[in-house]
Structure formats: structure tokens, C-alpha cells
C-alpha positions as CSV (number, residue, x, y, z in Angstrom):
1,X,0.0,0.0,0.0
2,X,1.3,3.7,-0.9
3,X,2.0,5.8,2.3
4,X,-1.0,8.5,2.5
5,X,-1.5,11.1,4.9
6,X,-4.5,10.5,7.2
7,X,-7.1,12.9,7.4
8,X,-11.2,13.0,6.7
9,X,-12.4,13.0,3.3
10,X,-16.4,13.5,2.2
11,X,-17.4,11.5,-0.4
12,X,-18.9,14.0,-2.7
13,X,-15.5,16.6,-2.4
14,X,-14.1,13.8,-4.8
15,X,-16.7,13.3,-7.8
16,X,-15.8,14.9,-10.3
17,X,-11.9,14.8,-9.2
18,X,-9.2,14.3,-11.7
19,X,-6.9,10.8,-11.6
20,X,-3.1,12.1,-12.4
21,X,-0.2,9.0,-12.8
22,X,3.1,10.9,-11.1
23,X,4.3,10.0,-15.6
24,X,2.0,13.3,-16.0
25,X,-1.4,11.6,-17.7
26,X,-5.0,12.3,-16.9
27,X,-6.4,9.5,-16.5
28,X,-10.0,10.1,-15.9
29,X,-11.8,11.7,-13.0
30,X,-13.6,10.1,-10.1
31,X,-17.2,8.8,-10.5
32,X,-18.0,6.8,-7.1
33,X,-16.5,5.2,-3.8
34,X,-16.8,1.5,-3.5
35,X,-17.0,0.4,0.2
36,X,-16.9,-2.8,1.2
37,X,-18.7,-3.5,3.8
38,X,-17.0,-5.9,5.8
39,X,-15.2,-3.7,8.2
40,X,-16.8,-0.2,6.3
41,X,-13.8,0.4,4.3
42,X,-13.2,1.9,1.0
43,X,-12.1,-1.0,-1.6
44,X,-11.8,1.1,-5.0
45,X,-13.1,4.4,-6.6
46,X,-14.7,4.0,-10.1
47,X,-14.0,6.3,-12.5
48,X,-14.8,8.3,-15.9
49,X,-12.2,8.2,-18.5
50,X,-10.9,10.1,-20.9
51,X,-12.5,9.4,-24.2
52,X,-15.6,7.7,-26.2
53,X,-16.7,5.7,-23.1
54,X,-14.5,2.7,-22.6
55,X,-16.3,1.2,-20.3
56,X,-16.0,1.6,-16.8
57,X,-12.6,1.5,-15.1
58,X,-12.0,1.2,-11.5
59,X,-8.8,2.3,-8.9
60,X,-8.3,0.1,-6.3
61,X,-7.8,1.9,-2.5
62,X,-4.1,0.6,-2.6
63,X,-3.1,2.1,-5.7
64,X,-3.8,5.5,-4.6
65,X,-0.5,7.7,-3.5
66,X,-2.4,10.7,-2.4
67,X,-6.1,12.3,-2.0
68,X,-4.6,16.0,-2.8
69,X,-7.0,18.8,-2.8
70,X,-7.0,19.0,-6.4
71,X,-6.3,15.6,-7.8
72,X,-5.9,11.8,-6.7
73,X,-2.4,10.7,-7.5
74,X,-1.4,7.4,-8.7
75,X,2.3,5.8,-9.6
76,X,1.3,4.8,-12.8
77,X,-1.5,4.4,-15.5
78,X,-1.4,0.8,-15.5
79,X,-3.1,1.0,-11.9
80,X,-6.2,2.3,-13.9
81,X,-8.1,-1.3,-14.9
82,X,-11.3,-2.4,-15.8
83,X,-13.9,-3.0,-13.5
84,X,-14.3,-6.5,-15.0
85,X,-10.5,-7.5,-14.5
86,X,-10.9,-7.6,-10.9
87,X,-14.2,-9.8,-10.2
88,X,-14.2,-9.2,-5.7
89,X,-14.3,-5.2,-6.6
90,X,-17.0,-5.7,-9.4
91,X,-19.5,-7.8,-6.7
92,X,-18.8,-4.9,-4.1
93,X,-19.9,-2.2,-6.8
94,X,-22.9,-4.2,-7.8
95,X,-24.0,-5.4,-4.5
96,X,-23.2,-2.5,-2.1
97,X,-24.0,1.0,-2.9
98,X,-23.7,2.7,0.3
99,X,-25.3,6.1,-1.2
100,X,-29.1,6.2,0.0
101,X,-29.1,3.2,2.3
102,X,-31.4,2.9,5.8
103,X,-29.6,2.9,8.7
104,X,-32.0,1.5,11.7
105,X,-31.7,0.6,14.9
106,X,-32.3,-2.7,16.5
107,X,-35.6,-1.8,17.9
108,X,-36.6,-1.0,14.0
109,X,-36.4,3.0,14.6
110,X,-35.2,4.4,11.4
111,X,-32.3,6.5,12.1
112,X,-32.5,7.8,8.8
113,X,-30.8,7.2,4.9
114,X,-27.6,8.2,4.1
115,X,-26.3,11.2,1.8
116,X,-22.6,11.4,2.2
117,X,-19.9,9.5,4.2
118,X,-16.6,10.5,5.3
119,X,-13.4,7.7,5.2
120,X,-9.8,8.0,6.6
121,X,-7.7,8.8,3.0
122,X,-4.9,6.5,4.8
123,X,-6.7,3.6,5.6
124,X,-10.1,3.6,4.0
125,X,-11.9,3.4,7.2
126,X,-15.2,5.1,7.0
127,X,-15.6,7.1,10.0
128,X,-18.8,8.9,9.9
129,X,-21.9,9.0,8.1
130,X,-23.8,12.0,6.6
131,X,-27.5,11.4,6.9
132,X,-31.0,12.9,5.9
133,X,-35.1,11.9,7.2
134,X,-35.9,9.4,9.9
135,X,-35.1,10.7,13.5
136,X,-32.8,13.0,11.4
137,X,-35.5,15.3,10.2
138,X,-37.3,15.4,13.2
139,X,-34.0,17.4,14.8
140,X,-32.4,19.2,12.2
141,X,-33.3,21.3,9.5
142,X,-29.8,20.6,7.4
143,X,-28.3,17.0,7.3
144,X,-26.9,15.5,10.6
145,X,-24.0,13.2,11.0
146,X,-23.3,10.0,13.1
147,X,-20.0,8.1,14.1
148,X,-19.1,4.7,12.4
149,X,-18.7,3.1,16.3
150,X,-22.5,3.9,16.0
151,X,-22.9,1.3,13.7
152,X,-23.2,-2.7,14.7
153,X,-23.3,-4.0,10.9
154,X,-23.7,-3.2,7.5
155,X,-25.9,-5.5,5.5
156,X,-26.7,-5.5,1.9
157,X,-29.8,-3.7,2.1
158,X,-29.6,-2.1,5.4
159,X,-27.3,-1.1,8.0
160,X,-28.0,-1.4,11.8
161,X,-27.1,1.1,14.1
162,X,-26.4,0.8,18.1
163,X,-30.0,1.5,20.3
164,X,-28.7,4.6,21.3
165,X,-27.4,5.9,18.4
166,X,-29.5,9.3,18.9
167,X,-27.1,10.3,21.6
168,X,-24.4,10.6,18.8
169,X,-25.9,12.2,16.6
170,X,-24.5,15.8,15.5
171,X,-25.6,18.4,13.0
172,X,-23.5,18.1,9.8
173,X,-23.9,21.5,8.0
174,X,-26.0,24.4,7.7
175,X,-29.5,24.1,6.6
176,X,-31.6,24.8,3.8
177,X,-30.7,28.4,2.1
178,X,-26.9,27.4,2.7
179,X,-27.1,24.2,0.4
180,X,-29.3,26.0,-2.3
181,X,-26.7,28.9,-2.4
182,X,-23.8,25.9,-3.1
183,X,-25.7,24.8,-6.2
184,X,-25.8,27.8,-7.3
185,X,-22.3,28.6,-6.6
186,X,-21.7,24.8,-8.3
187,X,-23.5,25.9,-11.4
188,X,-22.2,28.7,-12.1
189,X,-18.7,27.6,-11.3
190,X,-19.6,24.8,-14.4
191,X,-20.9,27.1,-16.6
192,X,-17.8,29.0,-16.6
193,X,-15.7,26.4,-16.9
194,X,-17.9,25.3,-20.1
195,X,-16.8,28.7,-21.7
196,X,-12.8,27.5,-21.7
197,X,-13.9,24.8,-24.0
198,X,-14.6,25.3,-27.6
199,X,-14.5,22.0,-29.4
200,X,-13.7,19.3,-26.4
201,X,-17.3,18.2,-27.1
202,X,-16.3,15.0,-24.8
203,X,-15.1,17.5,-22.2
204,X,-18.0,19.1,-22.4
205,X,-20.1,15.7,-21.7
206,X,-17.8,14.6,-19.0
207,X,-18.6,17.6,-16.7
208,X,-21.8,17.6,-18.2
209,X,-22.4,14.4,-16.8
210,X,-20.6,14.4,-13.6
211,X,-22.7,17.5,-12.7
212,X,-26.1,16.3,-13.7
213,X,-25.5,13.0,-11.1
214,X,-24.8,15.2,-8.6
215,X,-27.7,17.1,-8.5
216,X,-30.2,14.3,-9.8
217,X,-28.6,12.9,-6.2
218,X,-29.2,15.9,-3.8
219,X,-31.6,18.0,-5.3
220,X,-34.9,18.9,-3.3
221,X,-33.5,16.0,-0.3
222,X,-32.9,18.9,2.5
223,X,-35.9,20.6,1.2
224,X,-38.3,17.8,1.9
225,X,-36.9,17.2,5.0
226,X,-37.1,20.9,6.1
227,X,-40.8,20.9,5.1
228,X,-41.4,18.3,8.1
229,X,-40.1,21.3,11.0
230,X,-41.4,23.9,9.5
231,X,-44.9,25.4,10.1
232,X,-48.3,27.5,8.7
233,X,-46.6,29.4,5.1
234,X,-43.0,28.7,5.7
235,X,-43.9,24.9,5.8
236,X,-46.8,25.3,2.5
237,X,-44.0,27.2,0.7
238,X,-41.3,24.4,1.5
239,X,-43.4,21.4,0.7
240,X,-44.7,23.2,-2.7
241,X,-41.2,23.6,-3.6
242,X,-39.5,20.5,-2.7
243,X,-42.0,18.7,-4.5
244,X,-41.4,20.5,-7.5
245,X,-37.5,20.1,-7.1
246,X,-38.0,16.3,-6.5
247,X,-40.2,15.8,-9.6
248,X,-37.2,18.4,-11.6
249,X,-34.6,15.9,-10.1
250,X,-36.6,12.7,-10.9
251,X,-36.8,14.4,-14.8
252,X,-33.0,15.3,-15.0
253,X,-32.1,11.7,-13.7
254,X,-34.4,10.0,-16.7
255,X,-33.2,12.4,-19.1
256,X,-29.9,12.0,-18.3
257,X,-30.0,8.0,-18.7
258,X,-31.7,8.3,-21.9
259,X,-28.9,10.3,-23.2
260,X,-26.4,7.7,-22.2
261,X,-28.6,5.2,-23.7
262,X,-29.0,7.3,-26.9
263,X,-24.9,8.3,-27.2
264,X,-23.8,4.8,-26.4
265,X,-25.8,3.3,-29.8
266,X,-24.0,6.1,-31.6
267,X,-20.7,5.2,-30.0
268,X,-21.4,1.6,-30.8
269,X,-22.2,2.3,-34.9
270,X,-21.1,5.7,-35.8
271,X,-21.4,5.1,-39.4
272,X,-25.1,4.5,-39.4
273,X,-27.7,7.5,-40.1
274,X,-29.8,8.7,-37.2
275,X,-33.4,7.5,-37.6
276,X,-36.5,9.3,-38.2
277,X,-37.1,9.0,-34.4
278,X,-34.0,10.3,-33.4
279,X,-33.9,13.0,-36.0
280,X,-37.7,13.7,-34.9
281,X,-36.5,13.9,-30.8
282,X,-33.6,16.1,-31.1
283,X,-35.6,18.6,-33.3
284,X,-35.6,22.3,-31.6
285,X,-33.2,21.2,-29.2
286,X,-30.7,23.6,-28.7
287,X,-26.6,22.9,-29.2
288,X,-24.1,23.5,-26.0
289,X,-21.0,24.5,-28.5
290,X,-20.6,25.7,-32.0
291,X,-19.6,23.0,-34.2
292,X,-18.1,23.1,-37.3
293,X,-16.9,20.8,-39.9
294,X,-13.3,19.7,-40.6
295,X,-12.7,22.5,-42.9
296,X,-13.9,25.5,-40.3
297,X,-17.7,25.5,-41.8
298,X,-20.2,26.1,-39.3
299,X,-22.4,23.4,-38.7
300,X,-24.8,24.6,-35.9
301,X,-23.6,28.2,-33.5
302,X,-23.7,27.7,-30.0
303,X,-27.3,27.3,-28.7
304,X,-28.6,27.7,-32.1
305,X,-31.8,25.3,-32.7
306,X,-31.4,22.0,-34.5
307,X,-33.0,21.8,-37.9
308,X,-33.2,18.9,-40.6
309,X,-30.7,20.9,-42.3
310,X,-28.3,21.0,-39.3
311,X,-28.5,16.9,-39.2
312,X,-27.7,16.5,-42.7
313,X,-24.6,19.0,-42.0
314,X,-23.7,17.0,-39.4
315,X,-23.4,13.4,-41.0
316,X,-22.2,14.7,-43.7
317,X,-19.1,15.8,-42.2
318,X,-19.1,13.1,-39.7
319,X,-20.0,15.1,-36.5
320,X,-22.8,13.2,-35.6
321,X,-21.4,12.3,-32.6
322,X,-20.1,15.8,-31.3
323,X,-23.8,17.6,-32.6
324,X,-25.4,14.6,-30.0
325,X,-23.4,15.5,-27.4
326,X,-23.8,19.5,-27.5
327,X,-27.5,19.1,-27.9
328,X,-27.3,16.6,-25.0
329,X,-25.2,18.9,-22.7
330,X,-27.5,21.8,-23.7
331,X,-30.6,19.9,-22.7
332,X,-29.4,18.8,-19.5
333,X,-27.7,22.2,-19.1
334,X,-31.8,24.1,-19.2
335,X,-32.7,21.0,-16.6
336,X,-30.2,21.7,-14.1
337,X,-30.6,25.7,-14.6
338,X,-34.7,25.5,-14.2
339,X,-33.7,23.0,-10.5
340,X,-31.5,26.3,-9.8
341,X,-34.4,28.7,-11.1
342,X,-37.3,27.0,-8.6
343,X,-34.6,27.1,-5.6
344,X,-34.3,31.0,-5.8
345,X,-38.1,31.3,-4.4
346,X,-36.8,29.9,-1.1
347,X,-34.2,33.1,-1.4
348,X,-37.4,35.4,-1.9
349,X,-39.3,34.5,0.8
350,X,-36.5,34.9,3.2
351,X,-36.8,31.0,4.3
């Protein structure tokens, strides 16, 4: 195992992270944290990689040097494998996805579902969990926090927590208004960063991609959960909106995985036309980037509206893949800024 530094990292602080060999590559960035549960320690991180999706490559714990505050360092690139090369790490990612489990006591109390978790970046050990609703929501209006010794065992479908598990439990962060302003301040943040790149179309997706899980994930959870504290308008105005933001979230998550769905075919046969169904769904969608052929002709400007014309360009000079991709980063791009749009009546109302 590399020597690490110890020290507490969240979950979430890493998606999205880049993967850098100490050679100089970018590997990919990170995706998810594979725990295993026996003992609650992190086995692997599973990643995005650079490129035309080549399936889905894993990092095991041990390879990692360093969690830096700006990458995760690796010796070398060979420690990047696939996630079907190494069958123990696969079963762990298929079987146990920590995210949004029930943690309940042995009396059947439910202490509520976890959001977030932070580990030890030496060891792996997870040492405390981030959790929203149950006996959570009835104490805190922003998510709450309990210790790993809390915790007797972690099954595959739930874990079970120590009876008096409410006597650990602490408030994690700041409540509602605080978590809204951070998408915001997240958004923002990746639309900038989308202005830096002109052609990288599978750039583009990437952080597309990354940042459209994230808030499929969190979106409308702390407002729910405020709802249930709150009373008379504060709590109507709430409810109103976190239902709203859960059905947005529910929307973006579908959307998203039809996408994936939709790129992947195109991935798999490039050379084939798109079909009158496709053509027919992606007409009057808007593009993320200009695109333009291999000679500098302008396919389709940067949120122009997609036309017959436009998808004849487009296989014509081969781009079907990059015009797919900028109308699919546009689209979820309007989802995630109408989830950032509903938030901003909280802001209004002073709540």
C-alpha cells in the first residue's frame, strides 16, 4: 500500500476529481466510492475516463498515493483497470452502494438514509456517516452526522445502528438556504468552466455528466426534510417547492440516462444514419457548442436550434457524434438551470 497522509475526506469533495499517474497523464476523473462492507472500508473508486466511453474503469484503494485537494495521484496508469478485470471489486460495486441506504436501529427506529460519508484517505476506514429523514428530520433542518462506532453491521440492504445511536448524533452543516446557495455557486462555477472549451465536445459531456448526477442525487432532499419542521406558510412554501424540485430531479435523472442510452448506440455504430425517431427527438433542441466541420464550416452556432438541415450537415461531415453530445449537454444544461431557477423562491421568501 502507498504511504497517505491520514485525514477525513467526504465522499462528494471527490466526484468529479481528476486521476493524475506521477508520468504526467490524466487518466480520468472520479465517478463513485466503492465500500466494502466488511469492516466499512473503501475498496476502489470507479471512475470516468478520458474518451468515447471505454467502459468503466476502476482504482483500487491501494493504488492511490495521495487524496490532494486537487487531484488523486497514482504511480502509474497501469493501476487504472477495468472494472471486470478484478471480479471481488466488481461484486462490491454491484452489490453494495452505500449512497441512500437505511440505517435503523435494532428496535426497528429508522435512524434515517444516508447522503454522504466521510473515510480515513490512509486507511479507508469510513468514519462517519452523513444522513438525511428518519429521526434526522425530526432534529435538524440541514443533514446530521453519526459516528461509524454507532454502527453494529452493515448488511446489503440495510445497516443497523447501536440503540442509542440518537445520543451521537450531530448536526453536519447548515441548513436549507446554505445548500441551495452551493448549487448555485456549483453551477455557475460549471458554466464558466464550459466557456474554456470550444471543441472538447467529450469534455464538455464529462462535466456535463458528472454535474447532472450530482444534483439528480441531492436536489430537493434537504428541502423535503425541512418541510417536516417547519410550520403554517413557511412549511406550504417548502413542501410546494420540494416537490417541484423532487419531480425536476426525478426528470433530469431520466433524461440523463436516456442520453447515455442514446450516445452509447452512436458510440457503438457511428457510421449509421440517425433514424427518423431520433432526427424527430432532437428537433428544436438547442446545441451546448458551435460545431463546425473539418474545414472551419459552421455546422450549428452555440445554442442555435437544431434543424433537418443541421443533421444532414452534421453526418455529412461526420460530426454526428459531437452535434449529439452538445444538444445533450445543452438539454441537461436548461434541466439543471430551471432546479436552480425553482430554488431561488426559497431566497425570496426569506426561508
Amino acid at each position: 500500500m502507498s504511504e497517505k497522509i491520514s485525514g477525513l475526506m467526504k465522499t462528494q469533495n471527490l466526484i468529479g476529481r481528476p486521476v493524475i499517474s506521477l508520468q504526467g497523464e490524466e487518466l480520468g476523473s472520479i465517478a463513485r466510492v466503492i465500500v466494502n462492507p466488511d469492516g466499512g472500508v473503501v475498496a476502489g473508486l470507479s471512475m470516468s475516463v478520458k474518451g468515447w466511453f471505454k467502459g468503466e474503469k476502476v482504482l483500487e484503494f491501494d493504488s492511490v498515493k495521495s487524496f490532494g485537494n486537487y487531484a488523486v495521484t497514482i504511480e502509474r496508469s497501469s493501476q487504472v483497470v477495468t472494472l471486470d478485470s478484478l471480479p471481488a471489486l466488481k461484486k462490491l460495486a454491484e452489490e453494495c452502494d452505500m449512497y441512500n441506504m437505511r440505517i435503523i436501529t435494532p428496535e426497528g427506529q429508522l435512524v434515517g438514509t444516508i447522503d454522504d460519508f466521510y473515510f480515513d484517505t490512509a486507511t479507508g476506514k469510513v468514519e462517519k456517516y452523513i444522513l438525511t429523514g428518519g429521526t434526522i428530520k425530526t432534529l435538524f433542518k440541514g443533514r446530521a452526522s453519526i459516528p461509524a462506532s454507532s454502527i453494529e453491521s452493515i448488511g446489503k440492504d440495510v445497516i443497523i445502528a447501536v440503540s442509542n445511536v440518537t445520543e451521537a448524533i450531530q448536526k453536519e452543516e447548515p441548513g436549507l438556504t446554505d445548500n441551495i446557495d452551493q448549487w448555485k455557486d456549483d453551477l455557475g462555477q460549471w458554466k464558466g468552466d464550459l466557456e474554456h472549451w470550444k471543441d472538447d465536445f467529450e469534455k464538455l459531456w464529462e462535466k456535463t455528466r458528472s454535474k447532472s448526477l450530482e444534483l439528480s442525487k441531492t436536489a430537493g432532499e434537504n428541502i423535503k426534510g425541512a418541510a417536516a419542521n417547519s410550520t403554517g406558510k413557511g412549511k406550504e412554501l417548502i413542501s410546494k417547492t420540494g416537490e417541484v424540485l423532487s419531480e425536476k430531479k426525478a426528470f433530469l435523472k431520466n433524461s440523463y440516462e436516456k442520453w447515455m442510452d442514446r450516445l452509447q448506440v452512436i458510440k457503438n455504430e457511428p457510421e449509421n444514419p440517425l433514424s427518423e425517431d431520433e432526427i424527430n427527438s432532437i428537433l428544436g433542441l438547442r446545441a451546448a457548442k458551435t460545431l463546425t466541420d473539418d474545414a472551419g464550416n459552421i455546422i450549428i452556432e452555440q445554442d442555435g436550434e437544431v434543424f433537418r438541415e443541421t443533421i444532414e450537415k452534421a453526418q455529412q461531415a461526420g460530426k454526428v457524434k459531437e452535434l449529439m453530445i452538445s444538444v445533450a449537454a445543452k438539454d441537461l444544461e436548461e434541466q439543471m438551470e430551471s432546479i436552480k431557477t425553482e430554488s431561488k423562491i426559497l431566497e425570496e421568501e426569506d426561508i
